[in-house]
GURODO-721676 format. One line per 5 residues: for each residue x, y, z of N, C-alpha, C. Coordinates in nm, 4 decimals. Layout:
<atoms>
X Y Z X Y Z X Y Z ~ ...
</atoms>
This chain:
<atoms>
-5.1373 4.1013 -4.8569 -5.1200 3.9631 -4.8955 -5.2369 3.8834 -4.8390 ~ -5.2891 3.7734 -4.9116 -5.4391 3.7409 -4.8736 -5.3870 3.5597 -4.8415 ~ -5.4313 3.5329 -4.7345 -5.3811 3.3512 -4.7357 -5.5117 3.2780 -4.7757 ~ -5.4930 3.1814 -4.8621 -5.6259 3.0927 -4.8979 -5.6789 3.0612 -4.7590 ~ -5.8115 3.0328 -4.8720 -5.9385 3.0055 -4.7775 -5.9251 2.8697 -4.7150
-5.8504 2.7785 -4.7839 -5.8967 2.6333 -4.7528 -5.7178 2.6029 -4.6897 ~ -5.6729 2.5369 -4.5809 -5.5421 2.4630 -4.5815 -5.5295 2.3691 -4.6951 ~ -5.3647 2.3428 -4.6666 -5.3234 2.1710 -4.7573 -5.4176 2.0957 -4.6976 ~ -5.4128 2.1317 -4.5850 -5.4456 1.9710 -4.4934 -5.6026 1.9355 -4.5416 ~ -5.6769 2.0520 -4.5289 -5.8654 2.0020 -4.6257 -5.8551 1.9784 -4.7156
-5.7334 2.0038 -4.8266 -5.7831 1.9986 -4.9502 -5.6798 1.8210 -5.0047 ~ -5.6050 1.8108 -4.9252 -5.4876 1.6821 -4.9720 -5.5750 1.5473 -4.8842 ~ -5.5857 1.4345 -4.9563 -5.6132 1.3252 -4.9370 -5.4802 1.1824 -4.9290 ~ -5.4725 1.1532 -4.8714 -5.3881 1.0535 -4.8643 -5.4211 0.9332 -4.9741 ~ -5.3552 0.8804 -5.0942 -5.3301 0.7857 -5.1451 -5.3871 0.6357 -5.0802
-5.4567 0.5622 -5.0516 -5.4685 0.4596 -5.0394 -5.3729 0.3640 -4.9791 ~ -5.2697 0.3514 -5.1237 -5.1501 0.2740 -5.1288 -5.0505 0.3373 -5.0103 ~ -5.0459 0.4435 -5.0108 -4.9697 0.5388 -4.9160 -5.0514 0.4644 -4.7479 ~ -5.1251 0.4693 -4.7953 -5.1790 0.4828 -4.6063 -5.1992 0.3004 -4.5974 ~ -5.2250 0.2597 -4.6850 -5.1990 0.0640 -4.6442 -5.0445 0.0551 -4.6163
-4.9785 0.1036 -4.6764 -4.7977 0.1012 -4.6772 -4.7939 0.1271 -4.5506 ~ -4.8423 0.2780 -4.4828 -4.7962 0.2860 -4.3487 -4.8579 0.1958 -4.2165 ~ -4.9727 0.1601 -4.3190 -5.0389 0.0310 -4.1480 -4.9736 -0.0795 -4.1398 ~ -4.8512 -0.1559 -4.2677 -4.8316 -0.2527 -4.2883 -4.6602 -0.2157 -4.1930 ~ -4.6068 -0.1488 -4.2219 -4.4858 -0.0448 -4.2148 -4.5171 -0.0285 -4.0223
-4.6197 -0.0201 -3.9665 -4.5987 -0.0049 -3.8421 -4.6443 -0.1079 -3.7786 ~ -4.7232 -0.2339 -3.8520 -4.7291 -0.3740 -3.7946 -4.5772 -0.4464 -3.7693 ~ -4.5066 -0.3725 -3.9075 -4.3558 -0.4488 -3.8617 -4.2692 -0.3842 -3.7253 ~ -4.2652 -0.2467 -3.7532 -4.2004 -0.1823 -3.6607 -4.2104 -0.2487 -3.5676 ~ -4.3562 -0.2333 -3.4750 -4.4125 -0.2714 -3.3586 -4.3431 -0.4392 -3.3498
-4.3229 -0.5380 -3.4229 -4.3167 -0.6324 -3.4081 -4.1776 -0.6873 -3.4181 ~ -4.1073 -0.5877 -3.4341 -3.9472 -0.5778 -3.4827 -3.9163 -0.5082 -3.2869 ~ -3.9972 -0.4405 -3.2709 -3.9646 -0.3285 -3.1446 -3.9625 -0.4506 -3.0760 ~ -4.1046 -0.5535 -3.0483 -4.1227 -0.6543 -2.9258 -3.9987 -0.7301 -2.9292 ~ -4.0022 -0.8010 -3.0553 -3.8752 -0.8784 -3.0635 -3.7626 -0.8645 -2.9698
-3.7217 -0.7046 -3.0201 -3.5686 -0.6586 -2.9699 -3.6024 -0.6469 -2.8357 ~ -3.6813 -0.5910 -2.7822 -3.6716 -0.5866 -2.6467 -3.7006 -0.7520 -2.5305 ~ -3.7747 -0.8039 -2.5946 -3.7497 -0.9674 -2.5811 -3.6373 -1.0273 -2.5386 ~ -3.6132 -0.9807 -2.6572 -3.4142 -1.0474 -2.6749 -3.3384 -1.0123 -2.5956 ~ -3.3315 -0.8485 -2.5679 -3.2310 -0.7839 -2.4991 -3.2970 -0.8431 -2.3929
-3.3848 -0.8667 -2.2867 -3.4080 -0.8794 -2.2059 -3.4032 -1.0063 -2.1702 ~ -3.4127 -1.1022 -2.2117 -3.4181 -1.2893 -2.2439 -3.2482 -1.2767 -2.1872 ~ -3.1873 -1.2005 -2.3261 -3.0510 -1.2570 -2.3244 -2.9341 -1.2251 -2.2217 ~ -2.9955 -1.1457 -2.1699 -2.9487 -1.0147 -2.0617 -2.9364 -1.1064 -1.9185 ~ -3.0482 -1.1271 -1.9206 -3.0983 -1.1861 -1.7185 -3.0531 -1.3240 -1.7464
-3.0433 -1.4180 -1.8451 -2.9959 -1.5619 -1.8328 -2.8650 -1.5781 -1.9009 ~ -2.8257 -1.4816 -1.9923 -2.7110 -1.4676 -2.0494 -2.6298 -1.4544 -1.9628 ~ -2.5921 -1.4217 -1.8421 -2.5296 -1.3069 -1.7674 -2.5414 -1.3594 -1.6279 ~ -2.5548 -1.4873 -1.5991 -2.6268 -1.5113 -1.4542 -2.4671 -1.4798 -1.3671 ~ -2.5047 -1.5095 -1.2165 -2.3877 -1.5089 -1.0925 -2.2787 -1.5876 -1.1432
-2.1311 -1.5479 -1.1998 -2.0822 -1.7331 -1.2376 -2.0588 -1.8173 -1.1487 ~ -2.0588 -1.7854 -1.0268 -2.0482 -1.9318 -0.8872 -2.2038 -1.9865 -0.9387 ~ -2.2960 -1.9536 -0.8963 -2.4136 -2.0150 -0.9213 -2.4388 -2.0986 -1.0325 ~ -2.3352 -2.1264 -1.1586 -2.3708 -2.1743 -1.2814 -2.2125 -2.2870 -1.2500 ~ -2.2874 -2.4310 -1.2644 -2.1762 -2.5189 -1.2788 -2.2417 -2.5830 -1.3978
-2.1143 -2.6726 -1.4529 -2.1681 -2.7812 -1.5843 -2.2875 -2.8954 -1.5338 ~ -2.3091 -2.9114 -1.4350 -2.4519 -2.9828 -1.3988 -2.5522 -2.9056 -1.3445 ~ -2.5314 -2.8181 -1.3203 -2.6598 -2.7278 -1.3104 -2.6921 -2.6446 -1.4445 ~ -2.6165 -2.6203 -1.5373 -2.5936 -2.5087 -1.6792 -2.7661 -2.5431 -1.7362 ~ -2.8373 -2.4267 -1.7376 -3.0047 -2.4445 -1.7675 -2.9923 -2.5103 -1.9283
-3.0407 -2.5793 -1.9661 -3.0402 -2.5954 -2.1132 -3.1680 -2.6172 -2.1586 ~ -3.2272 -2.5872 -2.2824 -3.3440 -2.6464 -2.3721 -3.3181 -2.7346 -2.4627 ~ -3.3204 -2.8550 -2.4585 -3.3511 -2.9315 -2.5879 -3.1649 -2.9655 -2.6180 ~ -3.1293 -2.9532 -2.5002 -2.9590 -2.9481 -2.5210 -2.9026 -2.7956 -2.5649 ~ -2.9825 -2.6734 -2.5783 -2.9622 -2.5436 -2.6201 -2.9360 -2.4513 -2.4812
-2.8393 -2.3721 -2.4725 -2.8515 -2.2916 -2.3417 -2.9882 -2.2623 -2.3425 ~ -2.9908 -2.2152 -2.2154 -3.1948 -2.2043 -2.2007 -3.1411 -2.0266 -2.2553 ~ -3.0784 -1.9544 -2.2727 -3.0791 -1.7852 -2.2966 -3.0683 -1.7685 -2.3963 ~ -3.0305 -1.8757 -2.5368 -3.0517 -1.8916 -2.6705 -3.1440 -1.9216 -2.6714 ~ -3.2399 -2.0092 -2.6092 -3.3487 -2.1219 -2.6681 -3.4686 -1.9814 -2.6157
-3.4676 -1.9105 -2.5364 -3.5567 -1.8463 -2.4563 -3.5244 -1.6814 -2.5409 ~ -3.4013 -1.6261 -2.5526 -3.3716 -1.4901 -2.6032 -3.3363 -1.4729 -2.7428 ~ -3.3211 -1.5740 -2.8555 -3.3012 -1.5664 -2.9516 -3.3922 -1.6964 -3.0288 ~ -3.3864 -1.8121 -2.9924 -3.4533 -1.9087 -3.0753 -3.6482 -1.8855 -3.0607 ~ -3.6855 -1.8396 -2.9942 -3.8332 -1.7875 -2.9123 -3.9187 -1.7028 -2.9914
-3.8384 -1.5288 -2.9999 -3.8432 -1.4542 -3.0502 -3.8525 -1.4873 -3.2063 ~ -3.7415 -1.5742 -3.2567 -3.7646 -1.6208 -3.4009 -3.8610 -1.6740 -3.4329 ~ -3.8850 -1.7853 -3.3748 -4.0070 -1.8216 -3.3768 -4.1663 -1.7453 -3.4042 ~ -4.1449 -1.6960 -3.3007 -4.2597 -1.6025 -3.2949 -4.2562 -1.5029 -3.3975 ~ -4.1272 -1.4408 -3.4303 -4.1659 -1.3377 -3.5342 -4.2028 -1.4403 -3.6861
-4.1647 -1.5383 -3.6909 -4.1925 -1.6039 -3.8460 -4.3536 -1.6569 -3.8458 ~ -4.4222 -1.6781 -3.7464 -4.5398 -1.6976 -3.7262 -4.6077 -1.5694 -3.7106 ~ -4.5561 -1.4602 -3.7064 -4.6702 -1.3758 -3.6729 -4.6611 -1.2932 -3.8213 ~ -4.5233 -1.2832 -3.8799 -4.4859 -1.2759 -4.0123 -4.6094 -1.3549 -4.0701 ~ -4.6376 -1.4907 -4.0923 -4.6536 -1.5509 -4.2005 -4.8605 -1.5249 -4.1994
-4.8630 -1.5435 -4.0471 -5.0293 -1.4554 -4.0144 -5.0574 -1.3501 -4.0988 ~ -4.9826 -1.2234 -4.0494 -4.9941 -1.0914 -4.0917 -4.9709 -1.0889 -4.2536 ~ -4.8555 -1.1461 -4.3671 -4.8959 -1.1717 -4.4506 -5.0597 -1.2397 -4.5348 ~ -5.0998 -1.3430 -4.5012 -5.2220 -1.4392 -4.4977 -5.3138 -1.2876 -4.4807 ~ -5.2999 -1.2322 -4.3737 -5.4646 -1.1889 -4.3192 -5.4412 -1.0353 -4.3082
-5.3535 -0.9743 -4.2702 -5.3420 -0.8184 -4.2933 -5.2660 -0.7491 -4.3720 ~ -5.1982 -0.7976 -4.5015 -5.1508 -0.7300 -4.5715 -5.2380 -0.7206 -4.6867 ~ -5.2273 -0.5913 -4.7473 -5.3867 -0.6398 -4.8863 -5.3009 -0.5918 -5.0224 ~ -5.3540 -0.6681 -5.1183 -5.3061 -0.6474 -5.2274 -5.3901 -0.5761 -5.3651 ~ -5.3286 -0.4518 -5.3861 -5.3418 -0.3412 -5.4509 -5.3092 -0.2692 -5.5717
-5.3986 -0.2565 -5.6378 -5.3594 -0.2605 -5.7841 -5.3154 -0.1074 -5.7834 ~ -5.1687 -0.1456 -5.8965 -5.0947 -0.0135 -5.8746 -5.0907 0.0659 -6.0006 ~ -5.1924 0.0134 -6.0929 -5.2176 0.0765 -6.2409 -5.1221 0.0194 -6.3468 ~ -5.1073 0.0781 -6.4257 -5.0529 0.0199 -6.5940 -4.8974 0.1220 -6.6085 ~ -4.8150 0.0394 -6.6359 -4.7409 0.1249 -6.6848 -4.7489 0.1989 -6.8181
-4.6986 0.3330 -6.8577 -4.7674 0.3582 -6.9879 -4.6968 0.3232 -7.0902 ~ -4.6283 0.2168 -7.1337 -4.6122 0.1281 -7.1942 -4.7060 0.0050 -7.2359 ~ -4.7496 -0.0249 -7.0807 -4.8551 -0.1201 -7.1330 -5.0055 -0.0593 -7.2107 ~ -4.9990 0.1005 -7.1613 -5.1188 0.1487 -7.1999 -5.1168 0.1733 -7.3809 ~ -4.9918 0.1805 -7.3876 -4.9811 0.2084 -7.5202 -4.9722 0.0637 -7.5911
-4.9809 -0.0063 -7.5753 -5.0006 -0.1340 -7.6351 -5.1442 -0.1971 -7.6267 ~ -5.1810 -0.1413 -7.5350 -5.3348 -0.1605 -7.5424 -5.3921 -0.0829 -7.6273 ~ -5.3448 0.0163 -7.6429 -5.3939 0.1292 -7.7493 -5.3956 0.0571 -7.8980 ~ -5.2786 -0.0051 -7.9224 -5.2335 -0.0267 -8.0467 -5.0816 0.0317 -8.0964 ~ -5.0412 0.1236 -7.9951 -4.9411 0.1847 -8.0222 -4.8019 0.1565 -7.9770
-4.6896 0.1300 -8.0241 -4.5888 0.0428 -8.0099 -4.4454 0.1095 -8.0125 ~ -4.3900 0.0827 -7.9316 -4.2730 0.1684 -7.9050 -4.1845 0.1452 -8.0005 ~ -4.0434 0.2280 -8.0498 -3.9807 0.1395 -8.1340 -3.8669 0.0828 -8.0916 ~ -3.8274 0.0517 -7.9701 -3.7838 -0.0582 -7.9178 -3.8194 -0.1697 -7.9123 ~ -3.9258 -0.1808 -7.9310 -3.9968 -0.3333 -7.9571 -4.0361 -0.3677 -8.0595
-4.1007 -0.2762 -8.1677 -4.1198 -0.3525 -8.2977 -4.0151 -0.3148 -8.3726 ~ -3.9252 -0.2212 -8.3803 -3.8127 -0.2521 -8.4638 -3.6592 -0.3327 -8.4241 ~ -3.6078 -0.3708 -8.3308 -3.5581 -0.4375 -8.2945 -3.4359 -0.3265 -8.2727 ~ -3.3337 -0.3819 -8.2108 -3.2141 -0.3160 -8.1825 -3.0827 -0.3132 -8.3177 ~ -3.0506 -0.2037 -8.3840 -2.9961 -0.1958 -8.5373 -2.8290 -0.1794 -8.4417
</atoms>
């Protein structure tokens, strides 16, 4: 039994679309990962304080918001819709994904008969 000369791996090229998908696909991950650990950690250490140490005039607040919402959940939002709306704008790219062959056949001249004869 004789094994080729060349692997998959020399002879297969990755798709373009395939490999922008996965840089775009691990900008979110990564930015989905910070988030959560943010949060868990925000919401964790101020969520959770001593309860003797926490009275209604001392209770931390933002803006009238517990400070462990405003700091572990309102923060994080923030930040992910801004870094969202960046990364859209400036690192996502847009990629032409070809013709369907429908449209090719209409460019041709050639016409399906779902469309020029109508539904009987």
């Amino acid at each position: 039994m004789t094994s080729p000369t060349t692997s998959l791996g020399d002879e297969y090229e990755p798709d373009p679309l395939f490999v922008d998908s996965l840089r775009e696909a691990g900008w979110i991950l990564l930015m989905w990962v910070a988030c959560f650990i943010w949060t868990l950690a925000a919401c964790l250490t101020q969520g959770y304080p001593d309860p003797g140490s926490i009275t209604p005039e001392t209770f931390p607040t933002v803006f009238g918001i517990p400070a462990w919402v405003a700091y572990g959940i309102a923060l994080p939002w923030l930040a992910a819709d801004i870094v969202t709306i960046w990364f859209c704008i400036f690192k996502m790219k847009d990629a032409d994904l070809g013709t369907e062959p429908d449209e090719q056949d209409a460019a041709n001249g050639n016409s399906s008969p779902s469309t020029s004869e109508g539904v009987a």
